[in-house]
N, C-alpha and C positions, 0 to 999 in steps of 0.2 A: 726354647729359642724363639724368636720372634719371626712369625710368618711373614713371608714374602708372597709376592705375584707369580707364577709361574710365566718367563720368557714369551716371545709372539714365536722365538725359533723353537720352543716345544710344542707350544699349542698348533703351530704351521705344521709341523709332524704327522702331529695327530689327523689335523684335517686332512693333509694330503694322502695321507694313509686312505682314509675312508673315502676321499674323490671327494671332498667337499672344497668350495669355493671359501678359501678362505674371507671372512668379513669380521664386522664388528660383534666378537662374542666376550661373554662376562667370563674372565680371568677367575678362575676357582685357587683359592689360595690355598698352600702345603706349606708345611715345616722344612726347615731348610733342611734336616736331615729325616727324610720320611720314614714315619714307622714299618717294620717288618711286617708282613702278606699277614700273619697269623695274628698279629695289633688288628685290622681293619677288622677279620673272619671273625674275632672274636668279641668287638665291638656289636657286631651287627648281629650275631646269634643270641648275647645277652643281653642287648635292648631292642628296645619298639620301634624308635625312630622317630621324628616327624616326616609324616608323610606329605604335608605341605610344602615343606621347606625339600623335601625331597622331589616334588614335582618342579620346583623352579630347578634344580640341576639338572633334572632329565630334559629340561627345554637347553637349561646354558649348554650344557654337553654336546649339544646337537644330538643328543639321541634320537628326534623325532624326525629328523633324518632320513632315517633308515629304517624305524618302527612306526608304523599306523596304530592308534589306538581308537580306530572306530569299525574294529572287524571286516574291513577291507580286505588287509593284507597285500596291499599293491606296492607295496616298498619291498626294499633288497632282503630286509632280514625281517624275521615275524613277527606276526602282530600279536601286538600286547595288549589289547582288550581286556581281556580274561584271563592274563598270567599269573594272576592269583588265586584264582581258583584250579589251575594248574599246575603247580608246583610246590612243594612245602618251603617254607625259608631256605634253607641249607643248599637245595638243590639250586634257587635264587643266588644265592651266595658263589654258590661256584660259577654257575652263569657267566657272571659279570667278570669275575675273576681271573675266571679260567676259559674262555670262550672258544679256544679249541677242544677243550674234553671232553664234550659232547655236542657237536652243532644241531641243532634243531632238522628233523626229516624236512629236508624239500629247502636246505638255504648252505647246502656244501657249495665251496667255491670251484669250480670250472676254470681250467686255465685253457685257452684253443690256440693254438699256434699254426701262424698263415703257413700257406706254402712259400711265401715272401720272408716268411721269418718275425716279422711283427708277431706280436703275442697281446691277448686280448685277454681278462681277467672277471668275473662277474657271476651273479646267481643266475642258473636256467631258468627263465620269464615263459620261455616259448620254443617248440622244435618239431619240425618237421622230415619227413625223410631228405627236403632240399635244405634248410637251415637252419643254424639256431640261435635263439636272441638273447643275450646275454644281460642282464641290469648291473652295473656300478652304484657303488653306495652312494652316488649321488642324484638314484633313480632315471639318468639315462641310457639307453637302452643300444648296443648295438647287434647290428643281422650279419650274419656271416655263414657265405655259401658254405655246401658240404662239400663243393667239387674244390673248394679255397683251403681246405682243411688238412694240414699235414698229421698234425695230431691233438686230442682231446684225451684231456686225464683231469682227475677231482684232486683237490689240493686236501693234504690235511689239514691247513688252518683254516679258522674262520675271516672273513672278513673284519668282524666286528676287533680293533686293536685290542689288544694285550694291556694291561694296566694303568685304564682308566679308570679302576678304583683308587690308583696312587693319586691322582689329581686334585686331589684333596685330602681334609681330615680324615679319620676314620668316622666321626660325627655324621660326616657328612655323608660317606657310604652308609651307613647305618640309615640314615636317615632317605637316600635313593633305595635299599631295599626295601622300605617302610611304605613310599610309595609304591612299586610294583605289586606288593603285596596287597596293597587296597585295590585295585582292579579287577574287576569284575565283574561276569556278563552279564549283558543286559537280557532278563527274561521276558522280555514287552514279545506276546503271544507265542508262550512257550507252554506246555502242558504243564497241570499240577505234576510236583516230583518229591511228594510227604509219603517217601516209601517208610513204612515200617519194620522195625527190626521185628523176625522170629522170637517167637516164646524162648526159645533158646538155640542157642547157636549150634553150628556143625563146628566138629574136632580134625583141629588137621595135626598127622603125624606122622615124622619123618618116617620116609619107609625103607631107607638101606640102613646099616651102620652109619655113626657119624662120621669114620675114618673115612668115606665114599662121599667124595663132595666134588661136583663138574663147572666147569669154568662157562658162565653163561650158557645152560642146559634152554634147547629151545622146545624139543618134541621127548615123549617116554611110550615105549609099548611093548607087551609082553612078547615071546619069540614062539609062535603057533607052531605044535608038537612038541615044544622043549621046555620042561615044568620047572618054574620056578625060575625062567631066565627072562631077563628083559633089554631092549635096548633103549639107549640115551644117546640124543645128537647135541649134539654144542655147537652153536650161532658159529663161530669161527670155522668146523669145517669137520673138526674128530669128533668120534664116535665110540661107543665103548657097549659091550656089553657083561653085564650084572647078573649073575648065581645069585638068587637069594638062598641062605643055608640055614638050618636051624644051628648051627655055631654062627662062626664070622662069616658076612660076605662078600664074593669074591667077583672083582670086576676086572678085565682085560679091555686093551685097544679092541676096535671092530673094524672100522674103518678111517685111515687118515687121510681125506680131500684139506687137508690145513692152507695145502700149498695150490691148490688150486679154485678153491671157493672166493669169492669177496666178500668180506665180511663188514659191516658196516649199516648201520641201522635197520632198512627194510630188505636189505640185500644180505645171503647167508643162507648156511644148511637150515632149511627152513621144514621140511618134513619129511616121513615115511609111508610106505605102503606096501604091506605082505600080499602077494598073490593070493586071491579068494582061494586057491585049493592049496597053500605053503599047506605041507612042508611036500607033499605029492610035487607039486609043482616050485622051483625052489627058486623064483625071480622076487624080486621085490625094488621097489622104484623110490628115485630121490627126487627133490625139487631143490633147486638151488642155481646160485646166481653166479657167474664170470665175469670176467673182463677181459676183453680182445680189441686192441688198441682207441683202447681208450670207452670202447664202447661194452656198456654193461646187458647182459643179455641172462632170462631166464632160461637154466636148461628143467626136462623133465628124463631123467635118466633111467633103463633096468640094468639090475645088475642081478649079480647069484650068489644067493648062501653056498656056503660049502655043505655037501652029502654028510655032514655029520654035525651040521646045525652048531660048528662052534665060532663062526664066522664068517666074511667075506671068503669068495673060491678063488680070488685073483685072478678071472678069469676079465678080457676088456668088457667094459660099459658099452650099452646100445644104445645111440642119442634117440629119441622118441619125436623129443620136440624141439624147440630153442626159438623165444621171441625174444628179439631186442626190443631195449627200453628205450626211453626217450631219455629219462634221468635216472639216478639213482634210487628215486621216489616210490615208495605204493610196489613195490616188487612182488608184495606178501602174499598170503596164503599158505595152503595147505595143500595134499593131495588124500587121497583116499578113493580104497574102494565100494561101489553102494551097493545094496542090496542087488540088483538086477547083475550083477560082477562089471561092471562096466569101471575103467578109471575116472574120476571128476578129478579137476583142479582149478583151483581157483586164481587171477589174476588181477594184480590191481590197475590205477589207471597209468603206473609210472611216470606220472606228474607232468608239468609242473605243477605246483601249489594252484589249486582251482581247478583243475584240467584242461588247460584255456582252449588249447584244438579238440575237446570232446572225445575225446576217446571212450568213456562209459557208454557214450550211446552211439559209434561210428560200428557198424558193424562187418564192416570191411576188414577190422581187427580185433586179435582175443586180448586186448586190453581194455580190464576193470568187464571183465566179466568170468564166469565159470563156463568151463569146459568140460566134456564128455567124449569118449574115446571108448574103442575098443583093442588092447593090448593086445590080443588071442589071434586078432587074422588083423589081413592087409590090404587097404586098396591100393590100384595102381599107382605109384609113384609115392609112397608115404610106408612109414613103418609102424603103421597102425590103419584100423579099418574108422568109418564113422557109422554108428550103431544106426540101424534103417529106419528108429522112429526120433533119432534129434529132429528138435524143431525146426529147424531150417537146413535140413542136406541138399536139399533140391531148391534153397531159393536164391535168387540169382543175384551177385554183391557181395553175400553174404557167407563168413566163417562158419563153413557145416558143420565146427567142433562144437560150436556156442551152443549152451546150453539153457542162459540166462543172461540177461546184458545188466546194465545199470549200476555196476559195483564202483566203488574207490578203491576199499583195502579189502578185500573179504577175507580176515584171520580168522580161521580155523572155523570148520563145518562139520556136521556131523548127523546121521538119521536115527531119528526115535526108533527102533527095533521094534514097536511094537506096530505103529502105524505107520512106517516109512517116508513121513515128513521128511524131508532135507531144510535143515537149522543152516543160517550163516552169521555168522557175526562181521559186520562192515564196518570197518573205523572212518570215523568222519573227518570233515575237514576244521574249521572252525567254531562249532557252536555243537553239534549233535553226533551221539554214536546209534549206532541200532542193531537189534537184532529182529533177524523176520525168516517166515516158513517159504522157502523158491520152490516154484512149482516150471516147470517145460515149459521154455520160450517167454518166461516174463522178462517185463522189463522193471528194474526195482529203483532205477531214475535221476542216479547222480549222471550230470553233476548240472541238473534242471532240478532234484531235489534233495535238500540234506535232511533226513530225517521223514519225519511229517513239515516239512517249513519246505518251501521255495527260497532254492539256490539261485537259480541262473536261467535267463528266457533265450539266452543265445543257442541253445540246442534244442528246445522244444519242439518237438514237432507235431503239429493238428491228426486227429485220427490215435495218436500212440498212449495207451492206458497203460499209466504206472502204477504197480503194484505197492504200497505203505508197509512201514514194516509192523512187526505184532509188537515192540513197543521201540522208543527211543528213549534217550536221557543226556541232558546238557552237560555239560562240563564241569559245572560246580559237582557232579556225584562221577566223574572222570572225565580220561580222553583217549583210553584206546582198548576198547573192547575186545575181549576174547573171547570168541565163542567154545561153548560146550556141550553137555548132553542132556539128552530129555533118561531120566534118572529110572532104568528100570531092574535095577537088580532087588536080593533079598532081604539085606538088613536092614532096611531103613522103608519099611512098608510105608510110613506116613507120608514120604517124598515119593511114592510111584506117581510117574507122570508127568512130572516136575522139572521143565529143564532150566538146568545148573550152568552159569555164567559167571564169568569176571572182568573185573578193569585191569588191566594191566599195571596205568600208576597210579589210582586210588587204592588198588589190592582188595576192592569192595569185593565180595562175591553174592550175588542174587539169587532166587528160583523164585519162577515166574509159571502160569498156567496160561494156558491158552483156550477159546473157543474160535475156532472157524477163523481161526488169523487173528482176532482180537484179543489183546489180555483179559483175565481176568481177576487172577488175581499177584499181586510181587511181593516178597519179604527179603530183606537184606540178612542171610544167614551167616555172614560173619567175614573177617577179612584175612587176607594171604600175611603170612611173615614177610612176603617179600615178592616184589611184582609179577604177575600171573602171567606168563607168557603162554601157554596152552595147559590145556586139561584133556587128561587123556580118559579111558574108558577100557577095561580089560574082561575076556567072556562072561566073567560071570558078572558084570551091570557095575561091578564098583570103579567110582571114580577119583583120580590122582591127580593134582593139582604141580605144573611144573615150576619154582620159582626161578626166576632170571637173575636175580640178583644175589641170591643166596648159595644158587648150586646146590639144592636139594629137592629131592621130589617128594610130595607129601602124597599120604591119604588122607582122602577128605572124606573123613567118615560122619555120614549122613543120620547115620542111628540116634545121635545124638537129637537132633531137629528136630523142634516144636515149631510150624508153619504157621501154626496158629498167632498171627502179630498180638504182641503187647495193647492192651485198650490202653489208649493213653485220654484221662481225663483232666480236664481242665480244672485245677479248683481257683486260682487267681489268673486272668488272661492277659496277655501282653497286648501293648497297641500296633498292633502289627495291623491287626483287619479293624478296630473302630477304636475311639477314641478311649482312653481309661481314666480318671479324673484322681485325682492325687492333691494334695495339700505340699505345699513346699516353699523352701526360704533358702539363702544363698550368704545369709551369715551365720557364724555358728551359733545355733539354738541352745540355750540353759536347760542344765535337769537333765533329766533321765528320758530325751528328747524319742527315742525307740518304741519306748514303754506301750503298754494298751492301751495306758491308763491314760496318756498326756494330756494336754488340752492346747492342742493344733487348733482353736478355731481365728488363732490369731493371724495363722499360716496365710499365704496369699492358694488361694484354688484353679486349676485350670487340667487341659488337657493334655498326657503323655501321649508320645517321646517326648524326653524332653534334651536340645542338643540346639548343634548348631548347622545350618541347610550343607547340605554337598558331604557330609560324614556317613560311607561309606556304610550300608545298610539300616540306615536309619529312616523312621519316618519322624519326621518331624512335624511336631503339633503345636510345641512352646518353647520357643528360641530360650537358648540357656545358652553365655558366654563367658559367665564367672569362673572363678577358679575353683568354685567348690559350689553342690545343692546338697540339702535335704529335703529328705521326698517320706511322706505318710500315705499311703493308701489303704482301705476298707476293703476287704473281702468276707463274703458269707458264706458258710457252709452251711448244710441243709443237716435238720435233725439226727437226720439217718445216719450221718457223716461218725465212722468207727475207724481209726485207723489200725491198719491192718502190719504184722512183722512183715508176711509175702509181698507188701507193695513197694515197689521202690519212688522213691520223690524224688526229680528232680525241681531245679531251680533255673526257669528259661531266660536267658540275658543278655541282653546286649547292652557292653559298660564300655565308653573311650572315658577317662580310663579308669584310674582305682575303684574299685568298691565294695563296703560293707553292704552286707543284709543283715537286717531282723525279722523275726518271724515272733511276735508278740511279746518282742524285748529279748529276746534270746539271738548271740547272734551266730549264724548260719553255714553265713560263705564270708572269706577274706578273698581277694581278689583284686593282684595289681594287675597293672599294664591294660591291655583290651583284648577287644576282639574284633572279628571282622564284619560281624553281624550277628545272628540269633544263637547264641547255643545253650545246651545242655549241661547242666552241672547237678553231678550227683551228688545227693544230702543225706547225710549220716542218720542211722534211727534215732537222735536225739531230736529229732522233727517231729516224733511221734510225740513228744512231752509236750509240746506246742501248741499243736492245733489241737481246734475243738471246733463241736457245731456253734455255728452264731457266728458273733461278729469276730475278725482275727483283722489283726495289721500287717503289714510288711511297712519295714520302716529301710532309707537307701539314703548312704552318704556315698557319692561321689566325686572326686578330687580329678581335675583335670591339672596337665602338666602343659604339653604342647598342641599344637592340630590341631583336627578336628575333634568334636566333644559329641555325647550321647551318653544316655541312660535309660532306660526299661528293662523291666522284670516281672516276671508272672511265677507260674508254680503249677506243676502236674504231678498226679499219680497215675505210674504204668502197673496194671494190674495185669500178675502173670494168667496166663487160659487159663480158665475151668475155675479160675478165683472170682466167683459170683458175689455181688456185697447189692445191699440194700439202697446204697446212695447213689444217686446217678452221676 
């Protein structure tokens, strides 16, 4: 049927919905009878898009609105700088689609209702104990006292309206997730981050029966004096504990706070902790988060096993702690107990997005920093004691809990057993995660700094030495770090020392070494089935990987691991660092154009990339706009050059869009659509018939369709450890 305009009384809708002023916007035209939700999803998961023609909608749409795309984040809903390298398609796809089924940490809607009865609606911007300021999607901002305040509660929708992917073709969705997906952060004075994969990977496996499967599991840990029993918390609120049996095994409820926990992103049964001498002593402590009119508060709870270790004793819980939040934001952490038996817990800044009142470094409160406690005796007026050497018990301002300041999110902590480091892993805000060793009374500096980068001068203060972490990493390799343990058990003797980390939604896991806070050395040893939400550690050193999305808990057995990274050698280079010169035409060449043999010297010569300016991880050297190149380029192998069965060859590329390879007329890779920028393509042993020493070709057709355009390719062998060859 023939598309029409969509009405001003729909598009008025839409605007008023999001609090925008209605004006002159470009009308996106739809079919008069719109395709079904599963037409668009499955447009946009089986093509590429143009992401051009997709950034003109994200302007028509008024998306830009409400998103900043220059790592700001000063608008209502988050910034999309880098949401492409944050997200895989699919989860983009829901996004847009579905924008209540997962709202982004730090952009749930607020609804505050006057003691007048007016109701006010918006993202938390800013809150104080006296008020809190709320943004409208049309980024103004209103303040409203706390003594005005009848009541405050979070909305489950999002701001952002519900099907604005209808407002058009599916083309056209396809083509706005095409765009999202090309964004990208900017790495202008970011550290190198060419981590190496392991000689070989760690094996992760499932460790109950499969019939044992937990609904978003957040924490796992064995039950101290009872063999072979463990417990598992689930983010929602139950609790179960697990018999392992040499037949089936058998898991029972442990505890159900379902009905009293708030579950919802950073907020949730979020950890455990057995009394240093369980099972003698039979207390063990929760951390988790409520809600008491309207306002979200972390508690830190004891409670008691029952005398026969098969459960909760039903006996009441003893509050220990409970700090209100600001928002629902950064609630996270862990608890645990450390070496000295002391309890530590960790707290974040509880937001808003930025920290805009400072809370990491106000020391007046335990938010966005770690805490230290003594469970065992009591000072006056508190249900716990504060141990005689925290760093600040006796300084005057200042939370005697505080053990360390500077945090955001600090998810999950843990001490190396052997040297008694304290490890934390801090989730970042927009650009960097990190992991670093906290030593008494540091300050580790958000939210003056993210990472190793300067955040923010508004909290700075003269005289105050912040501690760096022992490494960070951007967002293109994740964005929300998990911490874990420095690796010292028995089977896996090559990893002692070694501590073991993950991203939550890349599922990457790491182990990294350290000298004196510095790294020394990182290898990427392989990735989760399914996003890392803690990693646990049981007496005897081995460590268990908990997945969040799958409802299983792995062993992450380390035996496997060769640390030793892959050499990866260059034999043809890409023009990523200098220029690489190539011979090439852009109508189609006669003959057996690939060949070693051809005779290119008719060819026009110049230097790769070869593309067009503003396409998304390209360097660009020699504008190409046509709808098709061929490209010839010369590489030399050296004498010595023997190719090896143990080497694996990939093929490094970045193609917008189609393209063939040759490798001395033989061809290699087929390869539609694009990519985002550099990657990896493994090459079959028939690469081994190919090359030789001297001179070799790679020969590249490239076929553009829409968008932006690019092509370069190079060629490496990763030689596994201890595979020593003659050739350099």
């Amino acid at each position: 049927m023939p598309a029409r305009h969509v009405p001003w009384s729909t598009l008025f809708t839409v605007v008023a919905f999001m609090g925008l002023i209605p004006g002159p916007m470009t009308a996106l035209a739809i079919e008069e009878e719109t395709p079904a939700d599963d037409v668009f999803r499955e447009s946009a998961i089986s093509h590429d898009g143009d992401a051009s023609q997709g950034r003109i909608l994200f302007t028509s749409m008024a998306c830009s609105q409400c998103h900043s795309l220059d790592g700001s984040g000063g608008k209502v809903g988050p910034d999309l700088s880098a949401i492409g390298d944050k997200f895989e398609k699919r989860d983009l796809i829901r996004a847009v689609m579905e924008p209540s089924s997962s709202i982004a940490i730090g952009y749930d809607t607020t609804i505050v209702t006057r003691k007048d009865g007016t109701v006010a609606a918006g993202v938390i911007k800013q809150a104080t104990d006296d008020w809190v300021e709320l943004m409208s999607a049309d980024s103004s901002r209103v303040r409203i006292g706390n003594a005005d305040i009848a009541r405050r509660e979070t909305a489950p929708t999002s701001l952002m309206p519900e099907n604005l992917h209808r407002a058009g073709k599916p083309e056209d969705f396809t083509n706005l997730v095409a765009y999202l997906r090309s964004l990208h952060q900017n790495m202008a004075g970011a550290r190198p981050e060419d981590i190496p994969k392991a000689g070989s990977p760690a094996k992760l496996e499932v460790f109950f029966d499969d019939a044992i499967g937990f609904r978003e599991p957040v924490w796992f840990g064995e039950v101290p004096g009872r063999a072979n029993a463990y417990v598992v918390l689930e983010h929602h609120g139950k609790s179960f504990i697990v018999e392992k049996n040499a037949g089936a095994d058998v898991w029972k409820p442990f505890l159900d706070l379902s009905g009293v926990v708030r579950a919802g992103g950073a907020t949730g049964l979020l950890g455990m902790a057995f009394h240093p001498k369980f099972p003698e002593d039979l207390r063990y402590f929760l951390k988790y988060q409520i809600v008491e009119n309207g306002r979200i508060s972390t508690l830190v709870m004891e409670r008691r096993f029952s005398k026969d270790l098969s459960g909760d004793s039903g006996e009441p819980a003893r509050q220990l702690i409970k700090i209100p939040a600001v928002t629902q934001d950064h609630n996270g952490g862990c608890l645990a107990f450390g070496p000295d038996g002391y309890l530590y817990f960790g707290m974040g800044d509880t937001g808003p997005q930025d920290d805009p009142q400072g809370h990491g470094q106000d020391m007046s409160l335990l938010l966005g920093k770690m805490m230290r406690i003594d469970i065992d005796h009591q000072d006056t007026g508190l249900p716990y004691a504060i141990p005689r050497d925290n760093p600040f018990r006796d300084v005057e301002g200042v939370r005697p809990e505080i053990w360390a300041s500077g945090f955001r999110e600090p998810w999950r902590f843990s001490w190396d057993s052997k040297t008694g480091d304290l490890w934390v892993g801090d989730v970042g805000q927009n650009r960097f995660e990190e992991v670093g060793i906290v030593r008494a009374g540091e300050n580790h500096g958000w939210n003056v700094m993210e990472g190793f980068n300067p955040f923010s001068e508004r909290y700075k203060k003269q005289g105050i030495e912040l501690t760096q972490p022992v490494w960070s990493y951007s967002h293109r390799l994740g964005n929300s770090v998990t911490g874990g343990y420095v690796y010292r058990g028995k089977k896996a003797p090559a990893m002692e020392g070694w501590y073991i980390f993950a991203d939550h939604e890349s599922r990457r896991i790491w182990a990294l070494t350290q000298k004196d806070r510095k790294l020394e050395k990182i290898v990427e040893i392989g990735q989760a089935p399914a996003r890392a939400v803690s990693l646990s550690q049981t007496k005897d050193g081995e460590l268990y990987l908990v997945g969040f999305t799958s409802g299983k808990i792995y062993h992450l057995d380390l035996g496997t691991v060769d640390p030793t990274p892959l050499e990866v050698r260059v034999l043809a280079a890409t023009a990523e660092n200098a220029p690489i010169t190539s011979r090439f035409v852009t109508n189609s060449p006669q003959g057996d154009w690939a060949a070693a043999g051809y005779d290119d010297l008719s060819w026009t010569e110049a230097p790769g990339g070869f593309g067009s300016p503003g396409t998304p991880g390209g360097v660009i050297r020699t504008e190409w706009r046509t709808s098709d190149i061929w490209l010839r380029r010369e590489f030399t192998l050296p004498e010595s050059f023997k190719p090896d069965e143990k080497s694996q060859f990939t093929l490094k590329i970045h193609h917008d869009e189609d393209a063939r390879v040759y490798l001395n007329g033989v061809e290699v890779a087929d390869l539609p659509r694009w990519t985002q920028g550099y990657t990896e393509i493994p090459l079959s042993k028939e690469i081994l018939r190919t090359l030789h020493p001297g001179r070799n070709i790679m020969a590249i057709h490239c076929h553009q369709n829409t968008g932006g355009q690019y092509i370069d390719a190079g060629l490496l062998e990763h030689v596994a450890p201890g595979d020593k060859k003659a050739h350099p």
